[in-house]
N, C-alpha and C positions, 0 to 999 in steps of 0.2 A: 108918483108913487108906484111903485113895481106891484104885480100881478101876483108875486110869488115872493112870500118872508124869506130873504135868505142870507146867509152868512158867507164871508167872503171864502172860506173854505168849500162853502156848497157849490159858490159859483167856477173855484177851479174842477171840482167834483166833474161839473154841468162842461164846463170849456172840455175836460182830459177826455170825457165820453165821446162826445162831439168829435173829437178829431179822430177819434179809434174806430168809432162805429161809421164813420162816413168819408174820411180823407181823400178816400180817390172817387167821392164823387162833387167835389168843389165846395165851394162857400153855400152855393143853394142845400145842397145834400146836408151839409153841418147844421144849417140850419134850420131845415126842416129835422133833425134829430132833436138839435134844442128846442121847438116847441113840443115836438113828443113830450119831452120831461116836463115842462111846463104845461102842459096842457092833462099829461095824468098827475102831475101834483094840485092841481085845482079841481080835479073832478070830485064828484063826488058819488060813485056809482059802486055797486059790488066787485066788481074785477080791483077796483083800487083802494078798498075801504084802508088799509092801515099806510098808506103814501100821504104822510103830513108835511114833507119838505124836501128840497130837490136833493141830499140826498138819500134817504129811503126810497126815491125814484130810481137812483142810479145804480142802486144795487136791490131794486124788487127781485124778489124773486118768490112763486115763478112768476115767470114774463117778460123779464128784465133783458138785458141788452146783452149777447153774448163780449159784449167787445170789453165787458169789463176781466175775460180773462187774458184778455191780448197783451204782449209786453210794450206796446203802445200807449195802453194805458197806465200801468203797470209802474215801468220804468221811467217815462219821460212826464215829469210834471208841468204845470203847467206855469207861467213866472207871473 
C-alpha cells in the first residue's frame, strides 16, 4: 500500500518535477526530490497545513519548487 493516495496524473505531476528540479544531479538527486514531495504531503505541520495530495505539493506555493516554471517541466511530459 503506498504512503501517499495518489492518482496516476499526480504520479506524472511527481515524475515531470523530479526530472526539472534535479536532472543534472542523477537518479539519487531525482529522488531525493521525490521524497521531498512525499514526505510534505504526509506531514502534518503549519508550514504544510493545506498539502492533501502530491499535487497541491507540486505546485505549493509559497515554498514550492521553482522548476515548475522551467520548460522542462512545462513542455515535456512525462509517458
Amino acid at each position: 500500500m503506498p504512503v501517499v493516495a495518489y492518482t496516476e496524473e499526480h504520479l506524472k505531476l511527481l515524475a515531470r518535477l523530479m526530472r526539472a528540479e534535479a536532472e543534472g544531479e542523477g537518479p539519487l538527486g531525482m529522488l531525493m526530490v521525490g521524497n521531498v514531495g512525499v514526505n510534505r504531503t504526509r506531514a502534518d505541520c503549519l508550514d504544510f497545513t493545506q498539502i492533501r495530495n502530491l499535487q497541491d505539493r507540486v505546485f505549493q506555493s509559497p515554498g514550492g519548487f521553482e522548476a515548475t516554471k522551467k520548460d522542462i517541466f512545462t513542455n515535456y511530459p512525462v509517458r
